[in-house]
LOMARGU-407136 format. One record per atom (N, C-alpha, C): atom name; x, y, z. Coordinates in Angstrom, 2 decimals, always signed. Layout:
! residues N
{r "CA",{X,Y,Z}}
...
//
This chain:
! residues 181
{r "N",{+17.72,+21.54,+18.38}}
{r "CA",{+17.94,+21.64,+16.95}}
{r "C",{+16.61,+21.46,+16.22}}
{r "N",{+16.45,+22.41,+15.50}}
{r "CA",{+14.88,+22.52,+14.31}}
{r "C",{+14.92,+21.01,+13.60}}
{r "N",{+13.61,+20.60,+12.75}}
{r "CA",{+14.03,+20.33,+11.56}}
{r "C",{+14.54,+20.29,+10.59}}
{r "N",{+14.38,+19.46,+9.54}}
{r "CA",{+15.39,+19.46,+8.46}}
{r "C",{+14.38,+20.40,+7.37}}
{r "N",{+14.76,+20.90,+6.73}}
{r "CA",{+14.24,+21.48,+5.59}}
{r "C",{+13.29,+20.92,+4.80}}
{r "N",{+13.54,+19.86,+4.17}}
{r "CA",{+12.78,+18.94,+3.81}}
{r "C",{+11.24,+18.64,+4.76}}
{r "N",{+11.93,+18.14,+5.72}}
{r "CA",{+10.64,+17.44,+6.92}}
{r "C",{+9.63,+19.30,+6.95}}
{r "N",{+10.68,+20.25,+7.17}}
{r "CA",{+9.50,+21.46,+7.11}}
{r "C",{+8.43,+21.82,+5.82}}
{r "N",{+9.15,+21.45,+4.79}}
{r "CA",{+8.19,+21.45,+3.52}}
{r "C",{+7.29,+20.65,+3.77}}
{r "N",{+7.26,+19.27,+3.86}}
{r "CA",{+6.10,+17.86,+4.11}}
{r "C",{+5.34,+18.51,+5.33}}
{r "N",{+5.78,+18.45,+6.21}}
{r "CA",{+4.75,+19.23,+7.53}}
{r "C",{+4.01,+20.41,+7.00}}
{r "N",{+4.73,+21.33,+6.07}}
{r "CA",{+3.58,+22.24,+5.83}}
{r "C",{+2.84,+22.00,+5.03}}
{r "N",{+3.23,+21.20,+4.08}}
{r "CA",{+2.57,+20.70,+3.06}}
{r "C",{+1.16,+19.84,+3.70}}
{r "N",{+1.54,+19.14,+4.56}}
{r "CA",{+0.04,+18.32,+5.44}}
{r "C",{-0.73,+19.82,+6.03}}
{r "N",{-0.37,+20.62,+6.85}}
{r "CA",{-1.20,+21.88,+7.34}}
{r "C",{-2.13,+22.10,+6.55}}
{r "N",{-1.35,+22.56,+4.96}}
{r "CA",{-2.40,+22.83,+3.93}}
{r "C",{-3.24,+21.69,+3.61}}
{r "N",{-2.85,+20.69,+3.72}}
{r "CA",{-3.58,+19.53,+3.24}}
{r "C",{-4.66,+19.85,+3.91}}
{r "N",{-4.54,+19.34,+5.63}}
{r "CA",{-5.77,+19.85,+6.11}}
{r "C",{-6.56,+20.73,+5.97}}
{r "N",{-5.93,+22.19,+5.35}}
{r "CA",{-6.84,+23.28,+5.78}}
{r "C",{-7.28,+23.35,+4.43}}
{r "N",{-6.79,+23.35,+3.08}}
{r "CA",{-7.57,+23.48,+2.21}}
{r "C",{-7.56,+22.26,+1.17}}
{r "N",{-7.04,+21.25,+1.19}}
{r "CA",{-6.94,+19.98,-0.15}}
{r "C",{-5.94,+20.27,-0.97}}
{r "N",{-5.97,+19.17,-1.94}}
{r "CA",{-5.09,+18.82,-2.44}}
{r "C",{-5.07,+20.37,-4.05}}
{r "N",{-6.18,+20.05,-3.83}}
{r "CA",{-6.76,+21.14,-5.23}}
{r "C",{-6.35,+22.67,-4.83}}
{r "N",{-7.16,+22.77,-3.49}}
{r "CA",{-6.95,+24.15,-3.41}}
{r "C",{-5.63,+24.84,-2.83}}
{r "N",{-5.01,+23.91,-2.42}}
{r "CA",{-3.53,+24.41,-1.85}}
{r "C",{-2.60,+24.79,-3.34}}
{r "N",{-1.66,+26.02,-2.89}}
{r "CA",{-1.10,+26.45,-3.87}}
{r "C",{+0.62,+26.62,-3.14}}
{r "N",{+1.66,+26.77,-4.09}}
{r "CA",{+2.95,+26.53,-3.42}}
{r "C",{+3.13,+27.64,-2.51}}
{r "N",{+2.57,+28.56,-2.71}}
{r "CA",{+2.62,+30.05,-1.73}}
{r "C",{+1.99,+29.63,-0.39}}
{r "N",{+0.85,+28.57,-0.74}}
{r "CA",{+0.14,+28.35,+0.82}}
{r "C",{+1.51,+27.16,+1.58}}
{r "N",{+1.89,+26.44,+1.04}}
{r "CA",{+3.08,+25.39,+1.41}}
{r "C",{+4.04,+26.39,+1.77}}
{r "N",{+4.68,+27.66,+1.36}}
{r "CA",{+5.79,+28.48,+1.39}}
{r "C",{+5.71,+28.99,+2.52}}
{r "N",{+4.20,+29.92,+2.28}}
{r "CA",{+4.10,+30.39,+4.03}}
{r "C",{+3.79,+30.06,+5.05}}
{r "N",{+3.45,+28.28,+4.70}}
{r "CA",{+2.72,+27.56,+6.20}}
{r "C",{+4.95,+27.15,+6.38}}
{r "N",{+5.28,+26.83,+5.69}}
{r "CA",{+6.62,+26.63,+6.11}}
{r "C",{+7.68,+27.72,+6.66}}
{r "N",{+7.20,+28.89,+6.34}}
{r "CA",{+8.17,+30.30,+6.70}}
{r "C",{+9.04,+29.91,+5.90}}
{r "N",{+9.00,+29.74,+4.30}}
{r "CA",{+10.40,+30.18,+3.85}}
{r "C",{+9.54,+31.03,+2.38}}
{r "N",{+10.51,+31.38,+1.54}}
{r "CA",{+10.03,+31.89,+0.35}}
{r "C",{+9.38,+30.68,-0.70}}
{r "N",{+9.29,+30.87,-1.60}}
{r "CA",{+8.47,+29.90,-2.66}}
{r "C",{+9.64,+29.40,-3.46}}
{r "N",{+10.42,+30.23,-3.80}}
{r "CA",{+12.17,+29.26,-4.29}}
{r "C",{+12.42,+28.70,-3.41}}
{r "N",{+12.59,+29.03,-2.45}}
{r "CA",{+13.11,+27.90,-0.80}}
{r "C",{+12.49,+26.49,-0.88}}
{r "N",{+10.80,+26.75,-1.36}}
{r "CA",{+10.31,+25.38,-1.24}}
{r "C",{+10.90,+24.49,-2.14}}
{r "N",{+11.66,+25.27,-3.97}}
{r "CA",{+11.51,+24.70,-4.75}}
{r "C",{+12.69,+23.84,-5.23}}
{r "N",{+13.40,+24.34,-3.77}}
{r "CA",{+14.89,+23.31,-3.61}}
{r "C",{+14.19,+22.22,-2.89}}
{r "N",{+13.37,+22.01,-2.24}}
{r "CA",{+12.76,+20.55,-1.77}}
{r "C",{+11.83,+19.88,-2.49}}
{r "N",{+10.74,+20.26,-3.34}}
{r "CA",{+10.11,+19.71,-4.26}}
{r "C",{+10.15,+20.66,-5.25}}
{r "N",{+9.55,+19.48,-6.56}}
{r "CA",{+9.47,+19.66,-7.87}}
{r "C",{+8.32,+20.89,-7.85}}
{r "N",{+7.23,+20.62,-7.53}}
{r "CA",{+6.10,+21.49,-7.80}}
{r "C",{+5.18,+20.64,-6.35}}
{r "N",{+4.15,+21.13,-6.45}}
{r "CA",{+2.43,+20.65,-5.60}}
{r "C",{+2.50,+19.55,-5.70}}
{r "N",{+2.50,+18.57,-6.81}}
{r "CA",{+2.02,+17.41,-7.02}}
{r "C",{+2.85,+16.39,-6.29}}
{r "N",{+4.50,+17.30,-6.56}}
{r "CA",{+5.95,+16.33,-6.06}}
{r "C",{+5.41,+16.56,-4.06}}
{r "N",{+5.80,+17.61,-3.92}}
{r "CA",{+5.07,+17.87,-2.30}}
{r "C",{+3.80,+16.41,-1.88}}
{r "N",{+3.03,+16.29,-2.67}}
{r "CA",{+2.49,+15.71,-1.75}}
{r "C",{+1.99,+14.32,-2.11}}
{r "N",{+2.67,+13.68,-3.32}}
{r "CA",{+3.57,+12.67,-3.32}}
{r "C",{+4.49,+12.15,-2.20}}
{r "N",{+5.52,+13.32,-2.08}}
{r "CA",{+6.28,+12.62,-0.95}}
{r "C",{+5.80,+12.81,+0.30}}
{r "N",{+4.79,+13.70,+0.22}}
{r "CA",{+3.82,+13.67,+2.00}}
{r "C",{+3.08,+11.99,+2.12}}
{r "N",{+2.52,+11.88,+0.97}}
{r "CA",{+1.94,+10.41,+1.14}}
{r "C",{+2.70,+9.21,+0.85}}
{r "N",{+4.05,+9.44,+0.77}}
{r "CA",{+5.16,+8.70,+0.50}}
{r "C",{+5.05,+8.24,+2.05}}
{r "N",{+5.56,+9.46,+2.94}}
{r "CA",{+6.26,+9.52,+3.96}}
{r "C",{+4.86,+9.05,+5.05}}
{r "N",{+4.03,+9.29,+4.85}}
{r "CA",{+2.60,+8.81,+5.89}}
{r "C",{+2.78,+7.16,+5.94}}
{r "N",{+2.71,+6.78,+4.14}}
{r "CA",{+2.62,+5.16,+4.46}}
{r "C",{+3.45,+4.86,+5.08}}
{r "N",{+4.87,+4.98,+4.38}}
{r "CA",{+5.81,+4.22,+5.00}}
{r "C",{+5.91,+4.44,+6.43}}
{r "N",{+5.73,+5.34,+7.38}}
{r "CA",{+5.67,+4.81,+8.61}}
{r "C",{+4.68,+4.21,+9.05}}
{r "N",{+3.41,+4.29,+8.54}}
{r "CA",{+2.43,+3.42,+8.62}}
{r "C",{+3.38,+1.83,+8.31}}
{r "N",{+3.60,+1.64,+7.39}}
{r "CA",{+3.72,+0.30,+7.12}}
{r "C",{+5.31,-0.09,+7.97}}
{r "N",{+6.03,+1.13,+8.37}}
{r "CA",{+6.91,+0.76,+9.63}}
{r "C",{+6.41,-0.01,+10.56}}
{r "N",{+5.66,+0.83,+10.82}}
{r "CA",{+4.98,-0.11,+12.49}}
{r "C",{+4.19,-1.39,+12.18}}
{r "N",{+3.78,-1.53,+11.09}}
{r "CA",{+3.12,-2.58,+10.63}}
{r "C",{+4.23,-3.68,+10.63}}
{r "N",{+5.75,-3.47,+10.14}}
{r "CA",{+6.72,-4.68,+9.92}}
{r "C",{+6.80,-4.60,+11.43}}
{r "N",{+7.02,-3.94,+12.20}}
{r "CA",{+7.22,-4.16,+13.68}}
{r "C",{+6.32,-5.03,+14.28}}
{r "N",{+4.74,-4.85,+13.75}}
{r "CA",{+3.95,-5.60,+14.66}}
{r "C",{+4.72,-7.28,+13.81}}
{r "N",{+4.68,-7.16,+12.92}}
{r "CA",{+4.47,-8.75,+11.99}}
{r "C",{+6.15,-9.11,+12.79}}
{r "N",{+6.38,-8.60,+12.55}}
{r "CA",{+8.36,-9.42,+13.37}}
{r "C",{+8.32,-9.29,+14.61}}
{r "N",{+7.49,-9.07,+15.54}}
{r "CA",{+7.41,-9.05,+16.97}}
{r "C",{+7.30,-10.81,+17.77}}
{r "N",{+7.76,-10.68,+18.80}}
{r "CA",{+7.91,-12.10,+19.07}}
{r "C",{+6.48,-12.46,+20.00}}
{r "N",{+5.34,-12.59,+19.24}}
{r "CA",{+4.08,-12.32,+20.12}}
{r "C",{+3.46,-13.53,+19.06}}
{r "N",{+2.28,-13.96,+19.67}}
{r "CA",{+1.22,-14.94,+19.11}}
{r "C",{+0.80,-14.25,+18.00}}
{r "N",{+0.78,-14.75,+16.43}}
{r "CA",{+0.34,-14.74,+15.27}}
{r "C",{-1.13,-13.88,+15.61}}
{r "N",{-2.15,-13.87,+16.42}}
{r "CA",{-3.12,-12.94,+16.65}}
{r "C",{-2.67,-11.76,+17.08}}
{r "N",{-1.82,-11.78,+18.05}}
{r "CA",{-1.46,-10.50,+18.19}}
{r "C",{-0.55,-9.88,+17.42}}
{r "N",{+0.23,-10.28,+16.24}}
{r "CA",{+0.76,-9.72,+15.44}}
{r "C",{-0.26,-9.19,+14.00}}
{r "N",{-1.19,-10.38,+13.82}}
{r "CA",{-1.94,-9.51,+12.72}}
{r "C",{-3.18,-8.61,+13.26}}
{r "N",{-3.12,-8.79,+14.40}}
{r "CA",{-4.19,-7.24,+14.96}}
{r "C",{-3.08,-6.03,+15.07}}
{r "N",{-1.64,-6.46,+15.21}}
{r "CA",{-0.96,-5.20,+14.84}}
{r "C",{-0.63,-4.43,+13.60}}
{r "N",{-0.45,-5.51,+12.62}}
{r "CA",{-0.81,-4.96,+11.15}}
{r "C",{-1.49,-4.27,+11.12}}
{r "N",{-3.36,-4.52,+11.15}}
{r "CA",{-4.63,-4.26,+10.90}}
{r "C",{-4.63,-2.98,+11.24}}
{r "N",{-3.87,-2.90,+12.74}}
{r "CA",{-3.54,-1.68,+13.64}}
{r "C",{-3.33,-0.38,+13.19}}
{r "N",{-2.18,-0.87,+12.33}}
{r "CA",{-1.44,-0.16,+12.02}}
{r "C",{-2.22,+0.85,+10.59}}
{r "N",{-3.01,+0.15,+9.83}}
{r "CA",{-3.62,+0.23,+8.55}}
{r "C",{-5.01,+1.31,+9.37}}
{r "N",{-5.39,+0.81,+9.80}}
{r "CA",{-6.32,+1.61,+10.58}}
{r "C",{-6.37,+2.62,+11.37}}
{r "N",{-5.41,+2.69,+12.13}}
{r "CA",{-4.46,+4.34,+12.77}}
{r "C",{-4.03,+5.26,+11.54}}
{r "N",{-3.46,+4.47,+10.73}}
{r "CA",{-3.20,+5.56,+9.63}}
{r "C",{-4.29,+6.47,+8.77}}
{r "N",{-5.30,+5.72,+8.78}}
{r "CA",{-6.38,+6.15,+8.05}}
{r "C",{-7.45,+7.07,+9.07}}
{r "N",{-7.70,+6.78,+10.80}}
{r "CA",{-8.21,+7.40,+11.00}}
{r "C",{-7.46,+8.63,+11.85}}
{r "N",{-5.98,+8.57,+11.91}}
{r "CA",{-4.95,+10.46,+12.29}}
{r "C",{-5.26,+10.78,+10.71}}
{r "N",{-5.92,+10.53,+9.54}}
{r "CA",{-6.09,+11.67,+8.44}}
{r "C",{-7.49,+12.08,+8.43}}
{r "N",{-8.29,+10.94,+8.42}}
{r "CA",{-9.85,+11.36,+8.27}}
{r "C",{-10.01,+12.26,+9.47}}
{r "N",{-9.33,+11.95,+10.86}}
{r "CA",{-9.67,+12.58,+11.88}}
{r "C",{-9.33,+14.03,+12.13}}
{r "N",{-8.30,+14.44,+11.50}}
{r "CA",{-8.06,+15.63,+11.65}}
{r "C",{-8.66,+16.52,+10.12}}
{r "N",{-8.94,+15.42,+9.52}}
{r "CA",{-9.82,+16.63,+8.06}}
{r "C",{-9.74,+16.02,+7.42}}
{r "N",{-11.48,+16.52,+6.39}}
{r "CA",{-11.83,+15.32,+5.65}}
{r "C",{-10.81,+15.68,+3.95}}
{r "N",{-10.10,+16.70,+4.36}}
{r "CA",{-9.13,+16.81,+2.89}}
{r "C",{-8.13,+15.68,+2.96}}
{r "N",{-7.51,+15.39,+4.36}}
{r "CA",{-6.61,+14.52,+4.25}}
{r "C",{-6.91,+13.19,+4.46}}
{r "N",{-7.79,+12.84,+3.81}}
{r "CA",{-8.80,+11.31,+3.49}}
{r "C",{-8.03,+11.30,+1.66}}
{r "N",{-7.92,+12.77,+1.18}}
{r "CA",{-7.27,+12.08,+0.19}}
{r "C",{-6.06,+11.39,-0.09}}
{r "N",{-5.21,+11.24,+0.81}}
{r "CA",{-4.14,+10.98,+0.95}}
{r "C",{-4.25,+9.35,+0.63}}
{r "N",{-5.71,+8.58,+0.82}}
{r "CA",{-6.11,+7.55,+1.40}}
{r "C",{-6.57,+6.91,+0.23}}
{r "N",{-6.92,+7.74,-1.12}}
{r "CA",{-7.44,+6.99,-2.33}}
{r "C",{-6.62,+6.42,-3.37}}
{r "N",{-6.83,+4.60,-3.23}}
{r "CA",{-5.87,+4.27,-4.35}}
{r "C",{-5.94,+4.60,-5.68}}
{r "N",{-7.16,+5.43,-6.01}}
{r "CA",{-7.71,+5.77,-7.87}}
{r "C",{-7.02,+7.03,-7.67}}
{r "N",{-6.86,+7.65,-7.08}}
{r "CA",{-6.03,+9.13,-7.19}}
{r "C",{-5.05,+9.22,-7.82}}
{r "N",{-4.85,+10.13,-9.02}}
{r "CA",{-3.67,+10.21,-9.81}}
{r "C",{-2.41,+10.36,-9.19}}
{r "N",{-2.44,+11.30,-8.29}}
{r "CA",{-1.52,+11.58,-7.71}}
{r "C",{-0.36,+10.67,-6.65}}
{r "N",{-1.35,+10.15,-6.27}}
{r "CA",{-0.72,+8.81,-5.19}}
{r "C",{-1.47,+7.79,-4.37}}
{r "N",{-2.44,+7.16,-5.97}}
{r "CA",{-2.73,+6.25,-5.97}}
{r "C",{-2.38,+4.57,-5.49}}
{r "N",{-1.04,+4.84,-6.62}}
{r "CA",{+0.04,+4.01,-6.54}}
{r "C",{+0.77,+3.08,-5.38}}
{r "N",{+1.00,+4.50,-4.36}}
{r "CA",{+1.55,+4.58,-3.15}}
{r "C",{+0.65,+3.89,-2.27}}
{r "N",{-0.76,+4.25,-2.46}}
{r "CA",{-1.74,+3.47,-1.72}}
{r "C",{-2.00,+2.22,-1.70}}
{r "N",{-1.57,+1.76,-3.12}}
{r "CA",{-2.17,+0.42,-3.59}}
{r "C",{-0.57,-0.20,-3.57}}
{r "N",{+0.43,-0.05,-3.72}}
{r "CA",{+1.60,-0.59,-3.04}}
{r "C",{+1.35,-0.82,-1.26}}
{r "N",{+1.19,+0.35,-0.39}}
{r "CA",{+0.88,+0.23,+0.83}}
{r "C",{-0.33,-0.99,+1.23}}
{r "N",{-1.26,-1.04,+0.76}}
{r "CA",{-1.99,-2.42,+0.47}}
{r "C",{-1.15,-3.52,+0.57}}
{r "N",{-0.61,-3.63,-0.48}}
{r "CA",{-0.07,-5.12,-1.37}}
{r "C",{+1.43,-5.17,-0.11}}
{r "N",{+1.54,-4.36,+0.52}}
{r "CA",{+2.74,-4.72,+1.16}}
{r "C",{+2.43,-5.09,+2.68}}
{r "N",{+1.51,-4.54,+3.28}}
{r "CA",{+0.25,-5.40,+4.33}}
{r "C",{-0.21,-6.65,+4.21}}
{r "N",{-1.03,-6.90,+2.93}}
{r "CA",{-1.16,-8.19,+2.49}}
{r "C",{-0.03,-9.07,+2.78}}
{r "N",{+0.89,-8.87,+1.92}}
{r "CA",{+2.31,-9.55,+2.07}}
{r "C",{+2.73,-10.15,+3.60}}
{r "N",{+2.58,-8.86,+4.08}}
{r "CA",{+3.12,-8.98,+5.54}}
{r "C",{+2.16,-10.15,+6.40}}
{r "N",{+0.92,-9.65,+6.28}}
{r "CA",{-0.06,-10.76,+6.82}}
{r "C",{-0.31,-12.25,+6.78}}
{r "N",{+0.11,-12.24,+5.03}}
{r "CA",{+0.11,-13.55,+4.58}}
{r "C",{+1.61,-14.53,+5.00}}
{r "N",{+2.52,-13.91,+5.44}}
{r "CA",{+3.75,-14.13,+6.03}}
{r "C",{+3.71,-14.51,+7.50}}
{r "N",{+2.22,-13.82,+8.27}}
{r "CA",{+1.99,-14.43,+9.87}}
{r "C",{+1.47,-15.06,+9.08}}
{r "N",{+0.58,-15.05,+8.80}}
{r "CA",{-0.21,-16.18,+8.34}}
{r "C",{+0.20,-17.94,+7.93}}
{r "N",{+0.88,-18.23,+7.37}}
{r "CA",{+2.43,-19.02,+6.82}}
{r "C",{+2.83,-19.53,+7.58}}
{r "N",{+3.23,-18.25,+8.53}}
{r "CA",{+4.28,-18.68,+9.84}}
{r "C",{+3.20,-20.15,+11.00}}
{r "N",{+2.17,-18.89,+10.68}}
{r "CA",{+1.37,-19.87,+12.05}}
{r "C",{+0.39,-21.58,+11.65}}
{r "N",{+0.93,-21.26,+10.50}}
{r "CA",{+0.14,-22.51,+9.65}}
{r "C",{-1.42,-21.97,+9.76}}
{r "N",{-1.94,-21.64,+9.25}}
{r "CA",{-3.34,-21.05,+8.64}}
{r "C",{-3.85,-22.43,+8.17}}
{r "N",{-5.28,-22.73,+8.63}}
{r "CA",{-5.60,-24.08,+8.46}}
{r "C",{-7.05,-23.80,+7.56}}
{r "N",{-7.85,-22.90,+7.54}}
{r "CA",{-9.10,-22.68,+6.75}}
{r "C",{-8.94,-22.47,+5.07}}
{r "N",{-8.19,-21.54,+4.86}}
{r "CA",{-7.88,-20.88,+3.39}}
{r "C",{-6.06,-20.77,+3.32}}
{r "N",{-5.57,-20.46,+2.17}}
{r "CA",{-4.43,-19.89,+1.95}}
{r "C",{-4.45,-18.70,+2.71}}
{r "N",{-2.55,-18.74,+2.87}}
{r "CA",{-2.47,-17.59,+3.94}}
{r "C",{-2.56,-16.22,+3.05}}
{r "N",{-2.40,-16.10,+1.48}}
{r "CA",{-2.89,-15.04,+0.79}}
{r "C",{-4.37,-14.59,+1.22}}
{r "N",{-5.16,-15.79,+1.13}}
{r "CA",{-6.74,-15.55,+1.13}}
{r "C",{-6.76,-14.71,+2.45}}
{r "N",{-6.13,-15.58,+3.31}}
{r "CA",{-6.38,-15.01,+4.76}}
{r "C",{-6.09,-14.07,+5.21}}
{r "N",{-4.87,-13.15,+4.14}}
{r "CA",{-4.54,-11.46,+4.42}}
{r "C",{-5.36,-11.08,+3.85}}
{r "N",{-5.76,-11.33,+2.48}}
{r "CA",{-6.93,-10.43,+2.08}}
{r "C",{-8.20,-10.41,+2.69}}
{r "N",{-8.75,-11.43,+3.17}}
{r "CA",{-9.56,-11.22,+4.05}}
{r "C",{-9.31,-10.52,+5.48}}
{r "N",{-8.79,-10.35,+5.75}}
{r "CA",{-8.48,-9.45,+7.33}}
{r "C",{-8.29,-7.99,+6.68}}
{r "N",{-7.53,-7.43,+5.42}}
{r "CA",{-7.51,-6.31,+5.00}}
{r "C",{-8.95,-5.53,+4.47}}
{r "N",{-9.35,-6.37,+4.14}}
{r "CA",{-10.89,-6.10,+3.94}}
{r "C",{-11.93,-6.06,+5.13}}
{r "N",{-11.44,-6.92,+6.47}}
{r "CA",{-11.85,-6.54,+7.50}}
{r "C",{-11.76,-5.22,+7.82}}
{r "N",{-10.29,-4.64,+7.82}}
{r "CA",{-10.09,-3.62,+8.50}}
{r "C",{-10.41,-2.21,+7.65}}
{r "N",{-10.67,-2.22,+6.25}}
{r "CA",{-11.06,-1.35,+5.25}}
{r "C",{-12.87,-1.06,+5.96}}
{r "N",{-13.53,-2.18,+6.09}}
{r "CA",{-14.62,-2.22,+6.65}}
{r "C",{-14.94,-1.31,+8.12}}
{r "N",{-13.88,-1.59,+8.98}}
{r "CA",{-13.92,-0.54,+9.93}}
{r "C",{-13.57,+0.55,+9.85}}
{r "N",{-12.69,+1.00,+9.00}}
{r "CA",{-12.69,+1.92,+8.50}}
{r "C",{-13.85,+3.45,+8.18}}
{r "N",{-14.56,+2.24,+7.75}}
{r "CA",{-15.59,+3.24,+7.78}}
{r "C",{-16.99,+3.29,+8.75}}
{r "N",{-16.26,+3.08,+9.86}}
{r "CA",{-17.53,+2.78,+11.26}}
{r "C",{-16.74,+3.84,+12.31}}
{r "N",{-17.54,+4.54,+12.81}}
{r "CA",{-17.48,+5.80,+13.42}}
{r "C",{-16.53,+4.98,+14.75}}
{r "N",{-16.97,+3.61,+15.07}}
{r "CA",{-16.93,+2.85,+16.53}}
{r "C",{-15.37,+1.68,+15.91}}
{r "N",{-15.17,+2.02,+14.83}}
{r "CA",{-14.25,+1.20,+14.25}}
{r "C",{-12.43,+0.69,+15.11}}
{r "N",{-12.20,+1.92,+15.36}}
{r "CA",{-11.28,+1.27,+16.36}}
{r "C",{-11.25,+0.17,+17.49}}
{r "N",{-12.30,+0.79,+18.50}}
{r "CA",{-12.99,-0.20,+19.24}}
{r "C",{-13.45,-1.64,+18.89}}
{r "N",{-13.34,-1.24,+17.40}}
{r "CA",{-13.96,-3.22,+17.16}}
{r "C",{-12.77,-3.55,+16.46}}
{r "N",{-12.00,-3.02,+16.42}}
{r "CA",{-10.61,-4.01,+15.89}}
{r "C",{-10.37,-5.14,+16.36}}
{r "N",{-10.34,-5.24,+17.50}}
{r "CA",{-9.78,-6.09,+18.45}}
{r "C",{-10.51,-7.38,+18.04}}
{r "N",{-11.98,-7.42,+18.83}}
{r "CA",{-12.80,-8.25,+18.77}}
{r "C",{-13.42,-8.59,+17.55}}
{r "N",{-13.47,-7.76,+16.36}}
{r "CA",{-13.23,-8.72,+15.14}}
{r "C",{-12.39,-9.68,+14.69}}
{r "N",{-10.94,-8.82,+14.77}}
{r "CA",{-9.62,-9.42,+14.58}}
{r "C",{-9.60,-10.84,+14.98}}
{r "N",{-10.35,-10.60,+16.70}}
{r "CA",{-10.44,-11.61,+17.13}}
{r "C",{-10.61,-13.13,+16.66}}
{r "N",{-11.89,-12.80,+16.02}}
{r "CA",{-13.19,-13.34,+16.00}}
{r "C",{-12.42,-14.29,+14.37}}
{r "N",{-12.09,-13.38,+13.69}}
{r "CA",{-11.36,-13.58,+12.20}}
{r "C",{-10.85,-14.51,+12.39}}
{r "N",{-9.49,-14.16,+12.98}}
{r "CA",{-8.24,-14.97,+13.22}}
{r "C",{-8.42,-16.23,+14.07}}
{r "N",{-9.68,-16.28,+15.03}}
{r "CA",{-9.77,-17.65,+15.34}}
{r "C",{-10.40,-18.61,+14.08}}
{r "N",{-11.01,-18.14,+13.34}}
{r "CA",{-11.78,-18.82,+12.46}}
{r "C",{-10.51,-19.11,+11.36}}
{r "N",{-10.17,-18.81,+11.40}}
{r "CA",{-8.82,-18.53,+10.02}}
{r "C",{-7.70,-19.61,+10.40}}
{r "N",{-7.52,-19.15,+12.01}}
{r "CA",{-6.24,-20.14,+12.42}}
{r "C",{-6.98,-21.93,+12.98}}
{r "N",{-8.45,-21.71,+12.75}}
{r "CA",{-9.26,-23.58,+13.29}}
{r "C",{-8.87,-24.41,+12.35}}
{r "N",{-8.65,-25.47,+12.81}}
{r "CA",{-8.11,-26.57,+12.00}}
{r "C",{-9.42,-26.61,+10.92}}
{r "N",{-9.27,-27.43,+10.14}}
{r "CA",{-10.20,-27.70,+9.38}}
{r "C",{-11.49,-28.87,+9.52}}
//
């Protein structure tokens, strides 16, 4: 059994993302990366803007799926907020990695789905500061201590070698974060 109609609009809607941006994609390029007509699309979204709204709707939230999975997992408070971090950081580099159009997907100042970004943030934080809590965090508040690890992982973000040092930052963080005082 195919997809759903819907899921075929968002999938084509990312194709174009990749191949030409947010700017230069037009509903005809979404219509025919989907094989249907351009009314067909317009029973699933409003216009361009609605399309890829709910494309970056649908990216975070499974991003931040797997993120509640790592944080509710029955594993040591380190290994749950290197799964967060994980999670924040996979998402960002399956877009940069396959094209630098779908890095926009990734900007919280973007009119378009800004919002979405900076909710996806604040709901990581949340999550972190919640291991954090859990495990009794002894250096800073467990707020301080998500925002600091999110800012860790924003930082790798932009390091070519950044995956690879998740770990052993995370590491490195979270022992300092979880030492008594």
């Amino acid at each position: 059994m195919g997809k759903d109609r819907p899921t075929e609009v968002l999938d084509a809607t990312y194709t174009c993302l990749r191949l030409h941006g947010v700017r230069r994609t037009t509903m005809d390029d979404i219509a025919r990366e989907a094989g249907m007509s351009r009314s067909a699309v317009y029973q699933y979204v409003r216009n361009k803007d609605d399309a890829f709204r709910r494309l970056a709707e649908r990216l975070h939230t499974q991003a931040l799926e797997q993120a509640r999975e790592a944080a509710a997992a029955q594993a040591p408070a380190a290994d749950r907020v290197r799964g967060v971090l994980g999670a924040k950081l996979e998402l960002v580099r399956k877009l940069v990695g396959e094209s630098p159009h779908a890095g926009e997907l990734l900007d919280q100042k973007a009119r378009l789905f800004g919002d979405i970004c900076a909710k996806f943030v604040t709901d990581l934080s949340a999550l972190l500061a919640g291991v954090f809590a859990e495990a009794g965090v002894a250096t800073v508040a467990p707020d301080e201590a998500a925002d600091i690890c999110i800012a860790l992982v924003i930082g790798l973000e932009e390091r070519p070698d950044g995956t690879r040092l998740l770990q052993p930052a995370a590491d490195a963080l979270i022992t300092g974060l979880l030492a008594p005082r």
